[in-house]
PLY file of the C-alpha trace (Angstrom):
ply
format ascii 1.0
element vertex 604
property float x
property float y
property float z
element edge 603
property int vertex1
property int vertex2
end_header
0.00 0.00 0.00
1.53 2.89 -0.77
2.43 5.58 2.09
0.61 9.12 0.97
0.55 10.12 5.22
2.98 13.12 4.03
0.27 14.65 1.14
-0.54 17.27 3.57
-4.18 18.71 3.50
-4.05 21.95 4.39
-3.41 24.57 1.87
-0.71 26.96 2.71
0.59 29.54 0.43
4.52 29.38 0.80
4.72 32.56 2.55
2.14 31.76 4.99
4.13 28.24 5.84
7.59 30.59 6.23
6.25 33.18 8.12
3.91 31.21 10.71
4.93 27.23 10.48
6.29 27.45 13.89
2.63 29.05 15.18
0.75 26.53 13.56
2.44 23.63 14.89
1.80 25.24 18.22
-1.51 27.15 18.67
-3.13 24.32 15.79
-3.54 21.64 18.63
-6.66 20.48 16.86
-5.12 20.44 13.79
-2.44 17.85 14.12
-3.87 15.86 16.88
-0.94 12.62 16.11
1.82 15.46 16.57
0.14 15.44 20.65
0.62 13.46 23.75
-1.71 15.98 26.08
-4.94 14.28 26.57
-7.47 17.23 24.80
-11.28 17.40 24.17
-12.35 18.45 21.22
-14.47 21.55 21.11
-17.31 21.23 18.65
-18.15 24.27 18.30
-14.18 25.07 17.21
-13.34 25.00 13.55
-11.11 22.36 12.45
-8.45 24.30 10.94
-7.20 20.50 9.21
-7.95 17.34 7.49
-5.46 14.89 6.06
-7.75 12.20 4.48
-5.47 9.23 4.11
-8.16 6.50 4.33
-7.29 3.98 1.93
-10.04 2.89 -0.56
-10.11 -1.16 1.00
-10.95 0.49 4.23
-13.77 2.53 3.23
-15.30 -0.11 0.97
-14.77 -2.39 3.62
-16.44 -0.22 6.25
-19.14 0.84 3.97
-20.13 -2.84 2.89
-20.63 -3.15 6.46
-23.09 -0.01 7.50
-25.20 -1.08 4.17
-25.13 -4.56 5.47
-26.44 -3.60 8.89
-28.96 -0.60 7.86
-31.60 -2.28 8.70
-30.32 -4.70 11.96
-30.91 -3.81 15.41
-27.27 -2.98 15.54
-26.19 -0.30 12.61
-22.31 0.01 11.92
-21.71 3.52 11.20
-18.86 3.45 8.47
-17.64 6.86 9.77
-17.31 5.58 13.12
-15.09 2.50 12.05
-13.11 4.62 10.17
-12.95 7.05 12.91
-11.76 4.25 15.40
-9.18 3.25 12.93
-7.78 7.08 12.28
-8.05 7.84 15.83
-6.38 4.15 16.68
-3.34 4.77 13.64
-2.95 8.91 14.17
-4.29 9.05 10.68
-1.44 7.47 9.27
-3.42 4.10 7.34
-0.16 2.71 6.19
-0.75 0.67 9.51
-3.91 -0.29 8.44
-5.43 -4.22 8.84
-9.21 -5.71 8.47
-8.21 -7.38 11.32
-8.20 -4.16 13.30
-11.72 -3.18 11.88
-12.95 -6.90 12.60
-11.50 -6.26 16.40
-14.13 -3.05 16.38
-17.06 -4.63 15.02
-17.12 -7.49 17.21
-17.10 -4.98 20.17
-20.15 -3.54 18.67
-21.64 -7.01 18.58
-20.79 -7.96 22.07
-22.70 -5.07 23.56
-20.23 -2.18 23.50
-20.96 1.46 22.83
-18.95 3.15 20.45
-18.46 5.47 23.49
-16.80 2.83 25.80
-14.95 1.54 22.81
-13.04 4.81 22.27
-13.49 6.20 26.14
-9.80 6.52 26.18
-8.54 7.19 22.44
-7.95 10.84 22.55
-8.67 11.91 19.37
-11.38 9.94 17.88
-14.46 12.78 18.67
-11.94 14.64 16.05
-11.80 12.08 13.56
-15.00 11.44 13.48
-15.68 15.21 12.80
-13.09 15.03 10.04
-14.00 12.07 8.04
-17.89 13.00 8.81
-17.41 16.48 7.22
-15.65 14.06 3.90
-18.10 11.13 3.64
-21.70 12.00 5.13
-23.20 13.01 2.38
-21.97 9.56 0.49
-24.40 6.96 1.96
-28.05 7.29 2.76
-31.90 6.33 1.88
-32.82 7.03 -2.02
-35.13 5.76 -4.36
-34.56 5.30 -7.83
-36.72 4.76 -10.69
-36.42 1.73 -12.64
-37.82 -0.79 -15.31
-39.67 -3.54 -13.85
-40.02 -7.10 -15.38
-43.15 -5.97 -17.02
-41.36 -3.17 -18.53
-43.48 -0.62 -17.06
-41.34 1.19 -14.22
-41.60 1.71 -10.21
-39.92 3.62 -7.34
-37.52 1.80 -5.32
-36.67 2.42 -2.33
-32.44 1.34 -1.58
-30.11 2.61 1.41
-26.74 2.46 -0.30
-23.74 4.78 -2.09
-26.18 8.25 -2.80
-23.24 10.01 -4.04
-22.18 9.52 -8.10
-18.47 9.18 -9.51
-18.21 12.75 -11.68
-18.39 10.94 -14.92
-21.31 9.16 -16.46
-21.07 5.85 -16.83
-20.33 4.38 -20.26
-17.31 7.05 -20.79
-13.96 5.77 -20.24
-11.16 7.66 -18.25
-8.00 7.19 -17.21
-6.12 8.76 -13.76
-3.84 8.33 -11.09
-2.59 10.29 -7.98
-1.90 13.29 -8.53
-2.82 15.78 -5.59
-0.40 18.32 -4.41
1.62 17.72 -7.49
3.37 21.29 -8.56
1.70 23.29 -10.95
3.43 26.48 -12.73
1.01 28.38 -14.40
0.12 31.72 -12.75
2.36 31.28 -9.68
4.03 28.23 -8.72
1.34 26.20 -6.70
0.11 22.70 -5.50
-2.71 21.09 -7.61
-5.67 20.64 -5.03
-7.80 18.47 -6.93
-8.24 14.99 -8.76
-8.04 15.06 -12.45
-9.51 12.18 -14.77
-8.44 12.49 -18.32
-11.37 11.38 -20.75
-12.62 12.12 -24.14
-14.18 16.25 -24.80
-17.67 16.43 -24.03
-18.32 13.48 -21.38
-21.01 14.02 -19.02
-20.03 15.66 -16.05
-22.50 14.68 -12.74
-22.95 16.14 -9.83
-21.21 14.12 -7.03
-24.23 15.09 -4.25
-27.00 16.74 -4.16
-26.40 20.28 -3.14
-26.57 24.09 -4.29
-24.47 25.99 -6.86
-22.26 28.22 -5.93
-19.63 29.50 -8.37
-20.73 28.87 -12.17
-18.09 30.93 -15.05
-14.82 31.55 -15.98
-11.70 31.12 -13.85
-8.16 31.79 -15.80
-7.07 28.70 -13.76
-10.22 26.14 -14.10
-11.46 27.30 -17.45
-14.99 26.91 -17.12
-15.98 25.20 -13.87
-18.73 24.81 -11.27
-18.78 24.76 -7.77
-21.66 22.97 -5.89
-21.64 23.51 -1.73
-23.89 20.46 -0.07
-26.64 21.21 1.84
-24.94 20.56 5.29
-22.26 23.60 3.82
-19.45 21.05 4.76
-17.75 19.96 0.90
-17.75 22.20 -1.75
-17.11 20.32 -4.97
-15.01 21.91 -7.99
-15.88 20.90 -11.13
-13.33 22.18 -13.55
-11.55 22.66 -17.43
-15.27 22.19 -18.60
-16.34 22.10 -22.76
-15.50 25.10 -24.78
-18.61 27.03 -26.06
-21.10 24.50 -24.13
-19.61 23.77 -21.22
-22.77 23.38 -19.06
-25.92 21.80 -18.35
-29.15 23.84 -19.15
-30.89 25.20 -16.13
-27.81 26.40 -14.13
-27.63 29.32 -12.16
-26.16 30.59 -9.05
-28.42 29.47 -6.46
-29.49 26.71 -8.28
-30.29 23.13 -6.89
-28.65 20.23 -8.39
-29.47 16.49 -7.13
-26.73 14.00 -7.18
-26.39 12.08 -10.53
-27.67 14.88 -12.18
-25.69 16.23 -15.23
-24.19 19.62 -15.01
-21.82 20.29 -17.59
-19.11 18.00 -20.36
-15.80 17.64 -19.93
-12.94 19.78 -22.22
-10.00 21.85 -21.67
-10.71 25.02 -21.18
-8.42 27.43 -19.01
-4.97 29.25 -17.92
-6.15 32.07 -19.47
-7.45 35.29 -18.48
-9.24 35.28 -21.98
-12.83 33.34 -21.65
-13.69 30.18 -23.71
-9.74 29.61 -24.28
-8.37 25.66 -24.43
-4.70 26.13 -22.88
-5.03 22.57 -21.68
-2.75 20.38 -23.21
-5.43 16.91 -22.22
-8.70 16.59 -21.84
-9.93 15.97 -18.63
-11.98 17.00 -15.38
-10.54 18.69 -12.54
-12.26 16.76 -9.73
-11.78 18.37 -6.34
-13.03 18.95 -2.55
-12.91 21.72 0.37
-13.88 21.17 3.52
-15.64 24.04 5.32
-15.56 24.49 8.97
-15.76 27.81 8.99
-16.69 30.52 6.36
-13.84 32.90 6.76
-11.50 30.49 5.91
-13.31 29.22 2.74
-11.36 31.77 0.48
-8.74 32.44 2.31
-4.87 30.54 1.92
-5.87 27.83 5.13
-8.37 26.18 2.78
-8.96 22.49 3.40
-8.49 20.44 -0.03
-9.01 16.83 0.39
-6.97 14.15 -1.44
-9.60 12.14 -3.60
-7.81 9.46 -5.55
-9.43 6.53 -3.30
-12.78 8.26 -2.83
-13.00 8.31 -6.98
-12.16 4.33 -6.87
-14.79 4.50 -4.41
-17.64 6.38 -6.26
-16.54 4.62 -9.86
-18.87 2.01 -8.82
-21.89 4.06 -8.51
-21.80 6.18 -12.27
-25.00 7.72 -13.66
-26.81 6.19 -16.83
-27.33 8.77 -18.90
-28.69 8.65 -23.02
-29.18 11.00 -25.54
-32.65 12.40 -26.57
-33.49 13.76 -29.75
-31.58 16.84 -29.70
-28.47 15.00 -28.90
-28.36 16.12 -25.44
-27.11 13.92 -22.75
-29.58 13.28 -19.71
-29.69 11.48 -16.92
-31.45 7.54 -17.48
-32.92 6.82 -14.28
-35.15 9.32 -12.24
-33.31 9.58 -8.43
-35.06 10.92 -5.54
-32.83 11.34 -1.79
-34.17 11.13 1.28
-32.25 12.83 3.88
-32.28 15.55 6.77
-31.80 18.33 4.64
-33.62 17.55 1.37
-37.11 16.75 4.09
-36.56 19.97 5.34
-35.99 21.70 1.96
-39.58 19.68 2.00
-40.84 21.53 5.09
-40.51 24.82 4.13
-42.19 23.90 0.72
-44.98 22.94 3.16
-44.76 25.78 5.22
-45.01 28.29 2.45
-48.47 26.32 1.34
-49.55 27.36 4.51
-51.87 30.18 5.14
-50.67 31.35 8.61
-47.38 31.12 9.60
-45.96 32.35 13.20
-42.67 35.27 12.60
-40.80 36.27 15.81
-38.81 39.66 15.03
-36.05 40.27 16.97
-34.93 43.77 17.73
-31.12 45.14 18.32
-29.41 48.66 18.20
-26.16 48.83 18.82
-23.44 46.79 19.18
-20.29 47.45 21.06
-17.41 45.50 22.74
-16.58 47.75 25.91
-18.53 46.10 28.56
-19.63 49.55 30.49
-21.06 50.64 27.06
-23.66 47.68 26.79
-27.44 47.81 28.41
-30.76 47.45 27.47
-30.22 48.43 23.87
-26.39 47.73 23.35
-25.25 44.05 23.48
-21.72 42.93 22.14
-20.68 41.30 18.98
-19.94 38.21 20.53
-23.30 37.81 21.81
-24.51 38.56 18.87
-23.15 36.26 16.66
-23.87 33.81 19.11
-27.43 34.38 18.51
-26.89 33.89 14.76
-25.57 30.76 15.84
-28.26 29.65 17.60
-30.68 30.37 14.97
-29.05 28.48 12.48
-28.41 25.48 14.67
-32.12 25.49 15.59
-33.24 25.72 11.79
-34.43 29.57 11.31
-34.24 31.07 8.36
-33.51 35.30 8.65
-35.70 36.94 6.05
-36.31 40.24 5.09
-39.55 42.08 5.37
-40.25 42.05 1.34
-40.55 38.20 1.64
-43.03 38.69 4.59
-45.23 41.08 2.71
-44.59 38.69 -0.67
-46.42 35.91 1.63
-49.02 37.85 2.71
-50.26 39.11 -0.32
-49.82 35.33 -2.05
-46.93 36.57 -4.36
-44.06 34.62 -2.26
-43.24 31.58 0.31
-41.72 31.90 3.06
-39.58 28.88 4.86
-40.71 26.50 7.61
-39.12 28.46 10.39
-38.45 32.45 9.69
-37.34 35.18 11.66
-36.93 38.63 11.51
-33.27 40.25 12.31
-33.81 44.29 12.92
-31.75 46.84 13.64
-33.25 50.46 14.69
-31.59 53.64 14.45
-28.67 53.28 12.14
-25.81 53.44 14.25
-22.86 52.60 12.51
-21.66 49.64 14.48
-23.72 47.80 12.73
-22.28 47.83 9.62
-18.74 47.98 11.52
-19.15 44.80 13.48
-22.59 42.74 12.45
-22.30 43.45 8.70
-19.06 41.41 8.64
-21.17 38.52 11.00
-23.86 38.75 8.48
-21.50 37.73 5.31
-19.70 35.30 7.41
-23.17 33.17 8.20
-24.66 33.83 5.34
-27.58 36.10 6.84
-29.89 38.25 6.56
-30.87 41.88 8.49
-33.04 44.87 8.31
-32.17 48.40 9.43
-34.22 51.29 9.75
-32.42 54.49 9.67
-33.03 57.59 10.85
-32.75 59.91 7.99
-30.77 63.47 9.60
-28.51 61.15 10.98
-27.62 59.44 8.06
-27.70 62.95 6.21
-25.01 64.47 9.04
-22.49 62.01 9.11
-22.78 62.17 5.51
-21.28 65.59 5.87
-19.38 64.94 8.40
-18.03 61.76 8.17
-16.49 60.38 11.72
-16.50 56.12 11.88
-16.66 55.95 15.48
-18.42 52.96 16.74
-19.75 54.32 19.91
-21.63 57.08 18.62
-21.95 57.79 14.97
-24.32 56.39 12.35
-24.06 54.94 8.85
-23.49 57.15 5.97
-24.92 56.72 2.66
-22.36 55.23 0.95
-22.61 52.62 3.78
-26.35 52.22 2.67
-25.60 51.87 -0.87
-22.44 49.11 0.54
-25.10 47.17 2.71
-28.11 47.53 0.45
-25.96 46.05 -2.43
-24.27 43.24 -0.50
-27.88 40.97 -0.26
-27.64 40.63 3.62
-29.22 44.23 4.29
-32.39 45.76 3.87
-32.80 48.97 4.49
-36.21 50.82 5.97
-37.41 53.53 7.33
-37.59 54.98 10.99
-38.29 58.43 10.14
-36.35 61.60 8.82
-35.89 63.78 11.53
-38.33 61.85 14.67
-36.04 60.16 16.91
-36.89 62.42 19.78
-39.05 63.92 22.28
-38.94 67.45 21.10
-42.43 68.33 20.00
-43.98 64.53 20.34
-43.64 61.33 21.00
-41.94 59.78 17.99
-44.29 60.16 15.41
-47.52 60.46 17.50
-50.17 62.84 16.94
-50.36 65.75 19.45
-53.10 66.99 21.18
-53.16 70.11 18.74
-53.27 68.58 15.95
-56.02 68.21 13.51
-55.91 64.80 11.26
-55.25 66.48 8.00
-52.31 68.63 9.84
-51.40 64.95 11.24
-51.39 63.36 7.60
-48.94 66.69 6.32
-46.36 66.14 8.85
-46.38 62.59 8.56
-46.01 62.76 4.67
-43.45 65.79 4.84
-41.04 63.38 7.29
-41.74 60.13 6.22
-41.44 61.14 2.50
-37.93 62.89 2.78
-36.75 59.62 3.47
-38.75 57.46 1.43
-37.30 59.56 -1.57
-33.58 59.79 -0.06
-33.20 55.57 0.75
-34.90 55.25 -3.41
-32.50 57.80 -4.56
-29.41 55.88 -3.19
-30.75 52.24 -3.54
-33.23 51.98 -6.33
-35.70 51.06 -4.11
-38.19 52.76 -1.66
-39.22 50.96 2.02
-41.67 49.19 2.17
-41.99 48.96 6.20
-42.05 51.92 8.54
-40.55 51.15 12.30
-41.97 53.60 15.15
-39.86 55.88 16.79
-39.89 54.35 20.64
-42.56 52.44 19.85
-45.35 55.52 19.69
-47.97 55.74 17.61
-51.70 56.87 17.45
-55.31 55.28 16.21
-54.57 57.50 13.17
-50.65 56.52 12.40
-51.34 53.46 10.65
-53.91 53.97 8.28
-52.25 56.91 7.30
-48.79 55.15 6.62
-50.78 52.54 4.47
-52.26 55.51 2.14
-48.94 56.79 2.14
-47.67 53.39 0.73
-46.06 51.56 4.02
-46.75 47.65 3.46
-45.91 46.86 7.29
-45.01 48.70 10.34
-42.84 47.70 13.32
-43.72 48.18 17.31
-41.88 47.65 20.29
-44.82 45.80 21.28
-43.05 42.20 22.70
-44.34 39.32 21.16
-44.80 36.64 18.51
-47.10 37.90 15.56
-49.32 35.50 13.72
-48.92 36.28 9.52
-52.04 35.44 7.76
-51.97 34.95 3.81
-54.41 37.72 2.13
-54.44 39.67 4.98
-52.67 42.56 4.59
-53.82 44.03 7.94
-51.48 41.47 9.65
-48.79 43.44 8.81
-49.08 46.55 10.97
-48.07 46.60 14.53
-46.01 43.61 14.22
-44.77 42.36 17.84
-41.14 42.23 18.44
-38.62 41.10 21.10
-35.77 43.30 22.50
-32.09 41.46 23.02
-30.68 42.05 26.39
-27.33 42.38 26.97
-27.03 39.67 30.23
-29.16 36.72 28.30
-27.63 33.67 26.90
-28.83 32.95 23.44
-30.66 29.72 25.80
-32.17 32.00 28.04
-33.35 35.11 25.48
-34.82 32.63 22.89
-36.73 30.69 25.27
-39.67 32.56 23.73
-39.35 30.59 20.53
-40.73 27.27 22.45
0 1
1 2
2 3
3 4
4 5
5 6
6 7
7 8
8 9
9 10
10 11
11 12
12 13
13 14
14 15
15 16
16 17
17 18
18 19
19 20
20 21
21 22
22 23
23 24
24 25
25 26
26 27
27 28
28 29
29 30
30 31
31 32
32 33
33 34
34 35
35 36
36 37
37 38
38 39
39 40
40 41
41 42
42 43
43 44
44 45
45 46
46 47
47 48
48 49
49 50
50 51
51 52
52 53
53 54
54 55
55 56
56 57
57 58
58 59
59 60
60 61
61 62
62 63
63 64
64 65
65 66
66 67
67 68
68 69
69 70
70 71
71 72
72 73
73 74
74 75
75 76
76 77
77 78
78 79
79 80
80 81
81 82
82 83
83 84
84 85
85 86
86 87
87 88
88 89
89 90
90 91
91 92
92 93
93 94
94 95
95 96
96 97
97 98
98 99
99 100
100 101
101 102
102 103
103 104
104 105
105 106
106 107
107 108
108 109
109 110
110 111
111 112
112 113
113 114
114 115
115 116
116 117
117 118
118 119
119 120
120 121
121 122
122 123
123 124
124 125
125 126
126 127
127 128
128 129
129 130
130 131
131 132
132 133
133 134
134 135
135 136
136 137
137 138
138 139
139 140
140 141
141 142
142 143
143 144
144 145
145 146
146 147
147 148
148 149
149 150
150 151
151 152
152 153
153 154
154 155
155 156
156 157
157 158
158 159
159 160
160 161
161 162
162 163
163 164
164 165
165 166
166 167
167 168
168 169
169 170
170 171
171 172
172 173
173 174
174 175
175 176
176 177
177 178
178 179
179 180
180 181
181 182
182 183
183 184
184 185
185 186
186 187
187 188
188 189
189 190
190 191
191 192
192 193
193 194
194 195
195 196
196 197
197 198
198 199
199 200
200 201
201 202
202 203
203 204
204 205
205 206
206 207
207 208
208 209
209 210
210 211
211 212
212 213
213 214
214 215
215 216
216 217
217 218
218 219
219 220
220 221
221 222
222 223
223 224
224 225
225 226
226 227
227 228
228 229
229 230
230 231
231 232
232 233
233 234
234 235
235 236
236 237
237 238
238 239
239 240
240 241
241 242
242 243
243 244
244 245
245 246
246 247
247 248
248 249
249 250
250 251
251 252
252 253
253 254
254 255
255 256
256 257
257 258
258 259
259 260
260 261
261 262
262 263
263 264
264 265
265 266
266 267
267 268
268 269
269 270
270 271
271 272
272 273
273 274
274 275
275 276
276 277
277 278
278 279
279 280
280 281
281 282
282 283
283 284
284 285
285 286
286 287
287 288
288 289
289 290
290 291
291 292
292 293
293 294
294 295
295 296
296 297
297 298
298 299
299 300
300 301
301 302
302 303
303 304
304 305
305 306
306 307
307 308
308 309
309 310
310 311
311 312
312 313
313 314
314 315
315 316
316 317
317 318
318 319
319 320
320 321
321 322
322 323
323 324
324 325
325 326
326 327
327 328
328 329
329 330
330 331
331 332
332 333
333 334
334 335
335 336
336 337
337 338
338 339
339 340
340 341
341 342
342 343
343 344
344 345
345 346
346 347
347 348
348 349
349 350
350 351
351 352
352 353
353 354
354 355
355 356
356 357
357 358
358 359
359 360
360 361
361 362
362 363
363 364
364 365
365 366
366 367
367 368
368 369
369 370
370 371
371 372
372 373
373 374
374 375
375 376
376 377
377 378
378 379
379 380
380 381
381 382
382 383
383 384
384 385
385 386
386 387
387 388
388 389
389 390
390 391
391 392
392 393
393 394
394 395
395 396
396 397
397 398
398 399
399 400
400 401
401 402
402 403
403 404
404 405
405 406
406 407
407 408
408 409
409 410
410 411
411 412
412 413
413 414
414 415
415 416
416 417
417 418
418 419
419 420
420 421
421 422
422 423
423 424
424 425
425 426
426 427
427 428
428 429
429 430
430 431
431 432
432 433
433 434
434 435
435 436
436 437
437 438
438 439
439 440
440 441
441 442
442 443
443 444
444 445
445 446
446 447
447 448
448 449
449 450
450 451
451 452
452 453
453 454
454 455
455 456
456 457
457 458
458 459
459 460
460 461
461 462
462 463
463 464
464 465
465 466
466 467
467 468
468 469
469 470
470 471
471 472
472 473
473 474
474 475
475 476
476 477
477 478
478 479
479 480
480 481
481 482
482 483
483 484
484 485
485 486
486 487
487 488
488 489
489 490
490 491
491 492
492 493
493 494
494 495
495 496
496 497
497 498
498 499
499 500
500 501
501 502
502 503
503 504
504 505
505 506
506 507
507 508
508 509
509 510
510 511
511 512
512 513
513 514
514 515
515 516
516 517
517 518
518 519
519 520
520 521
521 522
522 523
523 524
524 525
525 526
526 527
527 528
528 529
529 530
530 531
531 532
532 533
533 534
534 535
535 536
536 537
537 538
538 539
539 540
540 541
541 542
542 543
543 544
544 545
545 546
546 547
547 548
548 549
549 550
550 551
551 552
552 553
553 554
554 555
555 556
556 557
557 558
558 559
559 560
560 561
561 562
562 563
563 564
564 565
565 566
566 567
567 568
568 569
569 570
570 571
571 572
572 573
573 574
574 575
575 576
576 577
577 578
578 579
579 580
580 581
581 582
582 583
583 584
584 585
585 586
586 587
587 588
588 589
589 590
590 591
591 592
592 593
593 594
594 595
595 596
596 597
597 598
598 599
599 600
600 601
601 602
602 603
């Protein structure tokens, strides 16, 4: 067997290794866990910063036989936990490996032992198993798959099995061999970070697993290429040196959905050149490769986590999509295939959901954000905590949405998913763009901020970036509004005070029609300034402290306002095709001394 322990992982630009080796090897305890002799837990909620996948293919397909074998026994084998045992048992290093040591771990199973008691005192197995979960989960798992019966008509069947495809259709030859980390010299010298598999021009590329795409175009190094994350975020598969001219399926997008086995794109030789649709590849073939993503920082940056996939190819070749031409001479797939997993039922749920016609939307309301402790009370938290609420939403399945898909619902022009929430900022300040804009991007999320307009208008004139006091500017607007994770609202021009009312309430003075005028003349200014900047007006007006009158509301809705926000606490019910829903909606205030355990109690 031959010894591939020293392919390291871990991408490291050269400078990065000359400036910082010495750090790494010491602060990156979870990274090298065979380099240790301290006995260490393993955080979970730490990124792995490293992954050296040197699992030989007889051990996974030995392993794997074994967890389809036992699927449905009283006992299942969990192929990632034998291989787990065996990586924690050899330090990762499988030129050790023998079926005899995987036989010594079943039978343990079968004699009554927990996996936990097995590997009580093997320090690093909770980090292997993390590791080679994060490479192979998405591999095995319940499908069903369409095929001819004796009868010749056709039926679903159901199979627990290998879900994931090789990346070439079956029926198209290729040839390859192992080649990660080899050196490759055009651009910048560099290590290649993928798997290629030299075959013919235009063979059918498939998608490895079911996932969503994420980079589709040109790349002077990949040609054209695709990348597809999975739906647990984990692997992001590269799919490079595609067909000149036609180098992809029809149907792709960014954003799109793809389902394992489907085809999206042909093989070619396209790249190394900053020119588009260029073959500077000397062979035809497909760039095959894997990242591991523990955390979303480092997904572009020079610690990406490439994974060696030689064996996992061997593994996968014998699971390769039947595709056949139809009358335009396009490729598709053969067989209709149909997962059934975690994510794909809840990908189910919320198409459920948005079916529904009342759906429950808890809105949660911050200000500021700020790190010095004697800064923070009831409407300034810290970053930390924030981001630990993002956290907690995601882990517990909620979806951040802006208001525009909340009034799209309502007025049966949208969906909405299974579990939404509402992320709002009030007042503008500019710590939120300084510190939860970056948060935002780095979990993929979703805010809304309503601004006060003056403010915005001042520090527009007099720019000062402090985070303590000042508020966003409007090129900040423009930055936010254009990035996808902001939208932007309104919260008055110039009513953030006490001066001569309460917010925006009516005084005691004031006729209605006099009421209507000011509201127009101040809401308006705004409403023209935030469409003027962005391209698009608010549709959702948040009260100023929470004050409003009898009159406030049915004047905002003449005036155009979709929705209005209160400081009222509180879960609000949205009903589809009724608008009046929307005003008033109830929201809950973030403390500063609340876990995220504690604060979204509310949620049960």
């Amino acid at each position: 067997m031959k010894n591939r322990k020293n392919k390291a992982t871990l991408i490291i630009t050269a400078a990065v290794i000359i400036c910082t080796a010495a750090s790494v090897l010491f602060t990156s305890l979870i990274s090298s866990p065979a380099l240790l002799t301290a006995k260490k837990t393993i955080d979970p909620d730490k990124p792995i910063k490293w992954v050296e996948f040197n699992v030989p293919y007889e051990a996974m397909k030995k392993a794997m036989d074994i967890d389809i074998a036992t699927y449905d026994d009283k006992l299942h084998i969990s192929w990632i936990d034998a291989l787990a045992y065996l990586g924690a048992r050899y330090g990762g290093d499988f030129t050790a490996y023998r079926e005899s040591d995987m036989d010594e771990f079943i039978e343990k199973l079968k004699a009554g032992n927990t996996v936990s008691s097995i590997t009580r005192d093997m320090k690093y197995f909770d980090y292997y198993s993390r590791a080679y979960g994060a490479v192979l989960r998405g591999f095995l798992g319940e499908y069903q798959i369409k095929t001819p019966d004796d009868d010749g008509r056709s039926s679903w069947k159901k199979v627990y099995g290998l879900k994931a495809f090789s990346p070439l259709a079956e029926g198209f030859y290729y040839s390859d061999f192992d080649d990660f980390g080899t050196n490759r010299s055009y651009g910048y010298s560099r290590r290649h970070l993928g798997h290629d598999m030299m075959t013919s021009i235009g063979t059918p590329v498939i998608a490895v697993e079911s996932g969503t795409v994420e980079a589709l175009g040109w790349n002077q190094y990949g040609g054209w290429r695709i990348g597809i994350r999975s739906f647990d975020k984990e692997r992001y598969y590269y799919y490079a040196h595609l067909r000149k001219d036609t180098p992809f399926a029809e149907n792709l997008y960014i954003g799109a959905t793809v389902t394992a086995g489907d085809i999206i794109g042909f093989t070619g030789q396209t790249g190394y050149s900053i020119k588009e649709n260029v073959n500077n590849i000397d062979t035809p073939h497909l760039h095959f490769g894997m990242q591991l993503v523990f955390d979303e920082d480092a997904k572009d940056s020079p610690t990406q986590i490439w994974i060696d996939l030689y064996d996992i190819t061997r593994l996968l070749s014998s699971h390769r999509c039947s595709v056949v031409k139809n009358s335009d001479g396009e490729y598709k797939r053969k067989y209709p295939f149909a997962e059934e997993n975690y994510y794909l039922r809840e990908r189910e749920a919320s198409a459920e959901a948005a079916e529904s016609d009342e759906i429950e939307l808890p809105i949660i309301m911050y200000h500021a954000l700020l790190k010095d402790p004697d800064r923070q009370n009831k409407y300034v938290i810290s970053p930390e905590l924030f981001e630990k609420d993002l956290k907690y939403l995601k882990a517990h399945g909620y979806t951040p949405v802006f208001m525009k898909e909340v009034i799209a619902y309502v007025n049966n022009s949208g969906s909405l998913p299974r579990k939404p929430v509402v992320i709002s900022f009030d007042d503008g300040y500019f710590n939120n763009y300084y510190y939860a804009f970056p948060l935002l991007k780095k979990y993929n999320s979703k805010a809304v901020i309503s601004i006060v307009g003056k403010m915005t208008d001042d520090f527009s004139n007099h720019p000062d970036e402090n985070p303590n006091y000042s508020h966003v500017t409007w090129d900040h607007i423009l930055q936010m509004h254009l990035s996808g994770n902001w939208e932007i609202q309104n919260h008055s021009y110039n009513c953030h005070s006490y001066e001569t009312r309460n917010g925006v309430s009516q005084v005691s003075s004031e006729t209605d029609a006099e009421y209507k005028d000011f509201l127009m003349s101040d809401l308006m200014h705004l409403q023209d300034k935030v469409a003027y900047v962005t391209g698009v007006a608010p549709n959702t007006f948040t009260y100023p402290f929470g004050a409003f009158n009898e009159n406030t509301d049915k004047i905002l809705h003449e005036i155009g306002f979709d929705a209005t926000l209160s400081c009222t606490e509180g879960v609000s019910t949205i009903i589809r095709g009724d608008p009046k829903c929307l005003y008033k909606l109830k929201r809950h205030l973030r403390p500063p001394d609340k876990s995220p355990e504690e604060f979204f109690s509310f949620l049960d």
